[in-house]
Every structure is written in structure tokens, then in C-alpha cells.
C-alpha positions as a printed NumPy array, in Angstrom:
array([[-22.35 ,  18.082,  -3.508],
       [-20.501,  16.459,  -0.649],
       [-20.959,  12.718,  -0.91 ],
       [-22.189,  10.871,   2.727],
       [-21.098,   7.321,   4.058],
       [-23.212,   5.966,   6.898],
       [-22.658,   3.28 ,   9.522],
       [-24.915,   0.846,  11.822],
       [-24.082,   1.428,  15.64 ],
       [-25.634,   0.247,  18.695],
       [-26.686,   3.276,  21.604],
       [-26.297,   2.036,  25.293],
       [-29.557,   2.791,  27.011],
       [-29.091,   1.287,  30.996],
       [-29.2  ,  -2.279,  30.441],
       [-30.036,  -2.547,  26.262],
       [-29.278,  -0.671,  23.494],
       [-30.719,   0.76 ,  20.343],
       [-29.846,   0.619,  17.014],
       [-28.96 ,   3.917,  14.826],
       [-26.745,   5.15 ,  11.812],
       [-23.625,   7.41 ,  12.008],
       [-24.109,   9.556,   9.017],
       [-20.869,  11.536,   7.898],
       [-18.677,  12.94 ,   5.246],
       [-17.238,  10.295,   3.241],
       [-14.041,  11.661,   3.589],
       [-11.921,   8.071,   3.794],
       [ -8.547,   8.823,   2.998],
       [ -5.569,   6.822,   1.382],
       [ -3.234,   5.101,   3.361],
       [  0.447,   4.789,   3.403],
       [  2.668,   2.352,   5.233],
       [  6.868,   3.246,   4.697],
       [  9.399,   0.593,   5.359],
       [ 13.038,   1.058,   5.896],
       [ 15.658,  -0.789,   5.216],
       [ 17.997,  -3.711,   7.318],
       [ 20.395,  -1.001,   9.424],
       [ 17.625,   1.957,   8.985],
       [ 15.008,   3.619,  10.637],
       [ 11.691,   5.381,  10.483],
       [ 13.586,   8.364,  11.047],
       [ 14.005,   8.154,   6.881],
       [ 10.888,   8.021,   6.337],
       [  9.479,  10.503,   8.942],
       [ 10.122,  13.784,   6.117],
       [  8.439,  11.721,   3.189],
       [  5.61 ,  10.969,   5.345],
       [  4.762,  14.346,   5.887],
       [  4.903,  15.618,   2.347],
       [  3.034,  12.437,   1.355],
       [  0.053,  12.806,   4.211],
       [  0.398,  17.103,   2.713],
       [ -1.342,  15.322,  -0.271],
       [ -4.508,  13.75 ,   1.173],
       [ -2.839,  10.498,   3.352],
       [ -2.587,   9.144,   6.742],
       [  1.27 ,   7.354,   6.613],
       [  2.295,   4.981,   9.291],
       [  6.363,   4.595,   9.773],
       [  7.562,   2.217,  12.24 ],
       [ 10.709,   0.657,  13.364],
       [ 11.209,  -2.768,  12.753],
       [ 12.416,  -5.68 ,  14.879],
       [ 15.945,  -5.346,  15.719],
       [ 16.279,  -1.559,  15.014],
       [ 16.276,   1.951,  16.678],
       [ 16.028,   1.384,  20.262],
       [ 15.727,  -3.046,  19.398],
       [ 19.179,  -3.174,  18.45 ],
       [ 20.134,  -5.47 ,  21.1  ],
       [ 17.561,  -8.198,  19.672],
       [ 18.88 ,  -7.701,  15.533],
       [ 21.263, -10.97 ,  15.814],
       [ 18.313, -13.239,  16.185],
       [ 15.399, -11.492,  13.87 ],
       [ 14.935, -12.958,  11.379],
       [ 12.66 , -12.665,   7.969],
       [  9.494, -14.239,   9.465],
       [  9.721, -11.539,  12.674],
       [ 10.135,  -8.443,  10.142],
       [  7.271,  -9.673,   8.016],
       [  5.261, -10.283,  11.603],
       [  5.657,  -6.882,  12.255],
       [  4.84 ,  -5.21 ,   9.107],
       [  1.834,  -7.025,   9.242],
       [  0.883,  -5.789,  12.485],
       [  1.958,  -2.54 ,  11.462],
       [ -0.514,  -2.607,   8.093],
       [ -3.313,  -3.613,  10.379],
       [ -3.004,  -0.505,  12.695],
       [ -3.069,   1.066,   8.963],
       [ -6.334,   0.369,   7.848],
       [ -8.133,  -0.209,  11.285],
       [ -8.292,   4.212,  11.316],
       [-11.473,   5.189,  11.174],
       [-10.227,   7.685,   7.939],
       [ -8.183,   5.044,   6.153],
       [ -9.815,   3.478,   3.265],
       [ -8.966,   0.433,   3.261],
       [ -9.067,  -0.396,  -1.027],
       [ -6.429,   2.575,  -1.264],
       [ -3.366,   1.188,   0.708],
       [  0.08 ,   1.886,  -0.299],
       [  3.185,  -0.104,   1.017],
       [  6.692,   1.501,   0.453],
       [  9.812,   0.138,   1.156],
       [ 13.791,   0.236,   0.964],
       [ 16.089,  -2.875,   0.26 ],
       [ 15.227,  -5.404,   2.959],
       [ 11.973,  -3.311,   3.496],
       [ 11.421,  -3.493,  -0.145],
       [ 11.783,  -7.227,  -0.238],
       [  8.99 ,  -7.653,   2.652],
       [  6.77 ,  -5.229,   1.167],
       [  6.701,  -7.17 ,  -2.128],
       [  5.723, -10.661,  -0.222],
       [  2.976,  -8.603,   2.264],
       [  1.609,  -7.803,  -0.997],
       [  0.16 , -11.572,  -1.291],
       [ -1.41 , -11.346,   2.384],
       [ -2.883,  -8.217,   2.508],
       [ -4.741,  -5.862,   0.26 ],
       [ -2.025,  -3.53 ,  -1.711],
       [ -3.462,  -1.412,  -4.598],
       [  0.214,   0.508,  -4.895],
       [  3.462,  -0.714,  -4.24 ],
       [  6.871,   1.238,  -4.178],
       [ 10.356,  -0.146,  -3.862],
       [ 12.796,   1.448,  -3.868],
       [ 16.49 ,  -1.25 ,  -4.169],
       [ 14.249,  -4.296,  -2.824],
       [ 17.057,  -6.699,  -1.843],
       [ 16.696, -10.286,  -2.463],
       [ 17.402, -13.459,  -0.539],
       [ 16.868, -17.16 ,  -0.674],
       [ 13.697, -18.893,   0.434],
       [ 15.631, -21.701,   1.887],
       [ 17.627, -19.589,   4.844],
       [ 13.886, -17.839,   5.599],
       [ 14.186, -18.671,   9.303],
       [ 17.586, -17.968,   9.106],
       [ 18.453, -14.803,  11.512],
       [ 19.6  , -11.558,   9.076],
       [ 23.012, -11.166,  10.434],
       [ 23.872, -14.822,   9.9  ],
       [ 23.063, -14.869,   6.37 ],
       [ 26.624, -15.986,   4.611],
       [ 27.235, -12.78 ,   2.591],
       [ 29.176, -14.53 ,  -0.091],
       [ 26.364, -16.386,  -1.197],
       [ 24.219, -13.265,  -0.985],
       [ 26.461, -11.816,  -3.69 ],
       [ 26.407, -14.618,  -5.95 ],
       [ 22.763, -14.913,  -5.909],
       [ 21.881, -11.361,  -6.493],
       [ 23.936, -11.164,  -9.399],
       [ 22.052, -13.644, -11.383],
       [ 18.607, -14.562, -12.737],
       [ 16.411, -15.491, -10.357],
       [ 12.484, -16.866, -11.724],
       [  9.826, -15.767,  -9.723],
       [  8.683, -19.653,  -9.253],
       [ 11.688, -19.94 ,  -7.15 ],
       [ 12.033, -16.703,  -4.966],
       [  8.958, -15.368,  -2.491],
       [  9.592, -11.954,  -3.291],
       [  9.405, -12.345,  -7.361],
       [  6.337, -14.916,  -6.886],
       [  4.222, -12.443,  -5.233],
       [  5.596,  -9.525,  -7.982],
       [  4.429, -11.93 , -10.463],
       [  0.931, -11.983,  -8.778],
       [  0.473,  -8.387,  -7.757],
       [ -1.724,  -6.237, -10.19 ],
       [ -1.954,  -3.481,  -9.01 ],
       [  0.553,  -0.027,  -9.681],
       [  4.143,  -0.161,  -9.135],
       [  7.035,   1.873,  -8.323],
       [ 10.543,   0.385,  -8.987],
       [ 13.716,   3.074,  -7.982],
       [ 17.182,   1.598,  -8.886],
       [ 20.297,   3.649,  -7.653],
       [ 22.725,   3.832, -10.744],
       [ 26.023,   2.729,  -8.754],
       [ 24.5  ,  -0.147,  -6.307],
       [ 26.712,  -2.565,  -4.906],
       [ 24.561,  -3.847,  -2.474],
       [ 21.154,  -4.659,  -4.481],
       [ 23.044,  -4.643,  -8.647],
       [ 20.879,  -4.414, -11.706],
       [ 20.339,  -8.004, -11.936],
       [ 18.046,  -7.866,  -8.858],
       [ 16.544,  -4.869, -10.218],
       [ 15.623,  -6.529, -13.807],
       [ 14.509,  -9.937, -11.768],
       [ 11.387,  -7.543, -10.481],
       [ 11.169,  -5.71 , -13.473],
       [ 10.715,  -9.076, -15.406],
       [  8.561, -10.434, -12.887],
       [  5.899,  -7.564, -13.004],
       [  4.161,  -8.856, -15.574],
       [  0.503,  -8.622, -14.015],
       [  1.222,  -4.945, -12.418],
       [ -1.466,  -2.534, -13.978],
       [  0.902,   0.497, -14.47 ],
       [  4.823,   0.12 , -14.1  ],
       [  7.3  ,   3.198, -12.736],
       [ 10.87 ,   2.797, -13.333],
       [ 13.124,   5.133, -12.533],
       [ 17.079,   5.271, -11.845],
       [ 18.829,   7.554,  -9.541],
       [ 21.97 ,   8.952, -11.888],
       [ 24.976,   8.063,  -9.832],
       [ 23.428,   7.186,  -6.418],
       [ 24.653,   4.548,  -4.265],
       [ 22.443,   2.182,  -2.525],
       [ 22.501,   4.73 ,   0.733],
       [ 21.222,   7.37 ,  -0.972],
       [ 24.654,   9.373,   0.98 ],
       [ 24.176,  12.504,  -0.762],
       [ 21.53 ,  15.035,  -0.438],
       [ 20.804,  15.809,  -3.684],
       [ 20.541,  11.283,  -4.497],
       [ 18.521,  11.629,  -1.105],
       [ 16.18 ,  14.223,  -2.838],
       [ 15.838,  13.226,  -5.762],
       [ 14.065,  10.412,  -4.494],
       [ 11.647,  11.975,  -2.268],
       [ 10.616,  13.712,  -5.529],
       [ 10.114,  10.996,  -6.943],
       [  8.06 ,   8.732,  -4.488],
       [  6.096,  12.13 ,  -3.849],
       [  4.814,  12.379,  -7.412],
       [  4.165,   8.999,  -7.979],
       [  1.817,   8.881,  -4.687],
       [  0.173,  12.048,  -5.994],
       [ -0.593,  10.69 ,  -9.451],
       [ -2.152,   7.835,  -8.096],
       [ -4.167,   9.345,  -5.799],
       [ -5.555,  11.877,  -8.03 ],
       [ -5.979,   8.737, -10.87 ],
       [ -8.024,   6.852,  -8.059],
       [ -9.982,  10.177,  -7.218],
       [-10.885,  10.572, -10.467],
       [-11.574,   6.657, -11.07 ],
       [-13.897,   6.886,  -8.301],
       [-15.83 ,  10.172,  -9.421],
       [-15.88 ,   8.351, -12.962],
       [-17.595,   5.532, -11.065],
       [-20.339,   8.157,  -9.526],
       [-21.228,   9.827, -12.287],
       [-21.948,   6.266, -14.141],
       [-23.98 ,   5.105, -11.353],
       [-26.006,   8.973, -11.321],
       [-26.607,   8.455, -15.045],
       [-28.244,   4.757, -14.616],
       [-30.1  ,   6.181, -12.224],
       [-31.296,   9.124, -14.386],
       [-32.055,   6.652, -16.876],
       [-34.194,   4.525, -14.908],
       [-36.195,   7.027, -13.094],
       [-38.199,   7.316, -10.091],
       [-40.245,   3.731,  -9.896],
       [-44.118,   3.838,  -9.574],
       [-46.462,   1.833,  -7.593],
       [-49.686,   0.177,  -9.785],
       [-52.384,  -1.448,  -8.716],
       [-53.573,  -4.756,  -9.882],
       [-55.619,  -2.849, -12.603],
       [-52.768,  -1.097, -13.741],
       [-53.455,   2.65 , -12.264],
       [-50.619,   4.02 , -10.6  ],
       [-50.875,   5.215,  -7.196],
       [-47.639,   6.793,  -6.34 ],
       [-44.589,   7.338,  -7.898],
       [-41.216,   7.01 ,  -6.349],
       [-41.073,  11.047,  -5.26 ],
       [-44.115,  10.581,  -3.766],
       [-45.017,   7.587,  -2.256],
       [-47.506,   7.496,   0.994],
       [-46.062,   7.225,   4.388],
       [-47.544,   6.922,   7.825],
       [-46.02 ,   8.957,  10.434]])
């Protein structure tokens, strides 16, 4: 049996309205947000999208500040305008009348990555895939992108970094819900030591998915490294949406057994007689 969902809604009459309920399918579907990376597009994400929506989603992909047709503003953006954006961008997300808003997933590349993990502590995120999430100081936050010194960049992604210190690893250490971590074996850009600074600071995340692209670089320049991650983003999204559908049938089933178990109430009078039970209760038309 199809379950239903109703809302409250207000009918315009002339100069008042009435009250009614929208009763529907309860068809509320996933949602998924991609982010790229600093230098990319949605244009990367556009393919993934439509494989991932294939399996039961509405995805959003959206350029960020200072790409695509921005360019000419990237010298100034910094941090706090990317993370503006993506926040805009989760709220056109979830305000869609089919997007269920407890099933939101937030993927992202590198820089993308990075942002996704610290959205993660101001907005609902029950999955959360990243794929090379860079790293960067919290002191040079307002700092614009390109004027990061990349020196220092180097340095600090190359050693341990506790999530007390770092945004990005403080909100990893919070988040609890399912993760997907994707390291590319031969990255220069975003090295293992970033990599194992999220893995360590996952400590809370209900499931963990770790997986290593054999000899891609941080690019993802070949096809096949190219590929090999769509496959794997695409099955992870599918196994959690079929573990939350059948979470959430679980959940009915529990609620139509307590139910069964309490039966249909009955009506007594102060004596004690019944006069109607539950299924048949009067009623004055």
C-alpha cells in the first residue's frame, strides 16, 4: 500500500480564506548537492548527477564564486564567499517540494571537499562524500584563495593536523552521520597526510568508506581514474539510499505492529458498558 503525507494550506475565497489539507503520495525524495573543486566546474559533476538522480534523487550542481563564467571575480573570493554560496545553494536543495529534507547528501572535490566538511556543522547532512578534501589554515580564512602563500600550503598539508585546530577536521570530528573518503594514489596536491588527518578525525561518523584510486592523480586526467570514481560515488549513494529505504520501512512496520498490539480503543460509560469501539464510533453528519 502506497503510504500518504498530508499538508495544512489556506484556499483564497475573495477577501478570506479557508483552511484544507493537500493529501498526496509521500514520495519525498533524497537530495544531493555536488561541489567542485578551486579551478573546476559543475560541468564535472553534471554526468554524476544524472546517474545519481537515475537512482531515486533530485542533485543540485552549481558553480561557485569565482568560476565558469565568475572568473573575473576568483582573485578576491575568498573561503567565507564559497561557503556563502554553498549555503545558499543547500537551501534551494531542500526548499523542493520532493526533497526530503533528513536525507541530504553533500559531495565535494578538494576545495569543495573542504567546504562540504565545515557546511556539515550548519546544516543538516546525513551523508557526506569527499573526494581529495584539501586543507587550509583557519587563520588566512578571509584570506582571498589565490593569495594563499603556496609554500606554506605544502608544509601544512604534509603534517598532522588535530581537528581542535583546523575547521574542516573539527566539524569531521562532530559529524555522525555516513561518510565517503576517495584518496587518489599519486596526489601531489592534497598527500596522504591530509587524507589520514580526516580519516583520524571521523571518529563519530556512523559508517566509514575509504577507498583509493590506484595510480590517479589529484585531476582525475585519465578516463578510466575519471571512471572509476563515478563508480564509486554511484554505489555508495545507492547503498545508502536503499539502507535509509529500508531503515524507514523497518520504522513502519514497528509502528503497524504497536498499533496491532494496542487495538482499536473503546468508549465506556461511567458504569463501565462500552458504547463504541474505535471502528465504530458515532458521528453526526
Amino acid at each position: 500500500m502506497t503510504t500518504t503525507r498530508h499538508n495544512s494550506i489556506h484556499i483564497p475565497v475573495g477577501d478570506r480564506s479557508i483552511a484544507g489539507t493537500l493529501v498526496g503520495p509521500n514520495s519525498l525524495m533524497p537530495g544531493v548537492m555536488l561541489v567542485h573543486g578551486w579551478d573546476g566546474s559543475q560541468e564535472q559533476y553534471i554526468a554524476r548527477a544524472h546517474e545519481i538522480a537515475a537512482l531515486g534523487c533530485i542533485c543540485l550542481t552549481f558553480d561557485l564564486r569565482g568560476h565558469a563564467q565568475d572568473r573575473a571575480a576568483r582573485d578576491a573570493v575568498t573561503r567565507e564567499d564559497n561557503l556563502a554560496d554553498m549555503l545558499a545553494a543547500y537551501d534551494v536543495l531542500v526548499g523542493h517540494p520532493s526533497v526530503d529534507g533528513s536525507a541530504v547528501a553533500v559531495v565535494g572535490s578538494s576545495y569543495g571537499g573542504y567546504l562540504a566538511a565545515i557546511l556539515s556543522t550548519l546544516r543538516p547532512v546525513r551523508w557526506l562524500g569527499l573526494r581529495v578534501p584539501a586543507l587550509y589554515k583557519d587563520a588566512d580564512w578571509l584570506v582571498p584563495k589565490r593569495a594563499l602563500s603556496r609554500e606554506e600550503l605544502v608544509a601544512y598539508r604534509n603534517s598532522v593536523v588535530a581537528p581542535a585546530s583546523n575547521r574542516a577536521l573539527s566539524a569531521a570530528a562532530q559529524f555522525e552521520g555516513d561518510v565517503l573518503l576517495v584518496e587518489s594514489e599519486f596526489d601531489t596536491m592534497v598527500p596522504h597526510p591530509v587524507i589520514k588527518n580526516y580519516l583520524d578525525a571521523f571518529q563519530k561518523a556512523h559508517s566509514m568508506t575509504y577507498r583509493v584510486i590506484k595510480g590517479a592523480d589529484h585531476a582525475l586526467s585519465h578516463k578510466a581514474w575519471s571512471q572509476s570514481y563515478t563508480n564509486v560515488l554511484v554505489n555508495w549513494v545507492g547503498e545508502m539510499i536503499k539502507g535509509a529505504k529500508e531503515e524507514a520501512e523497518a520504522a513502519r512496520s514497528r509502528k503497524a505492529a504497536a498499533r496491532d498490539r494496542t487495538g482499536p480503543k473503546a468508549l465506556h460509560s461511567a458504569s463501565g458498558k462500552v458504547l463504541a469501539s474505535g471502528a465504530d464510533s458515532p458521528a453526526i453528519a
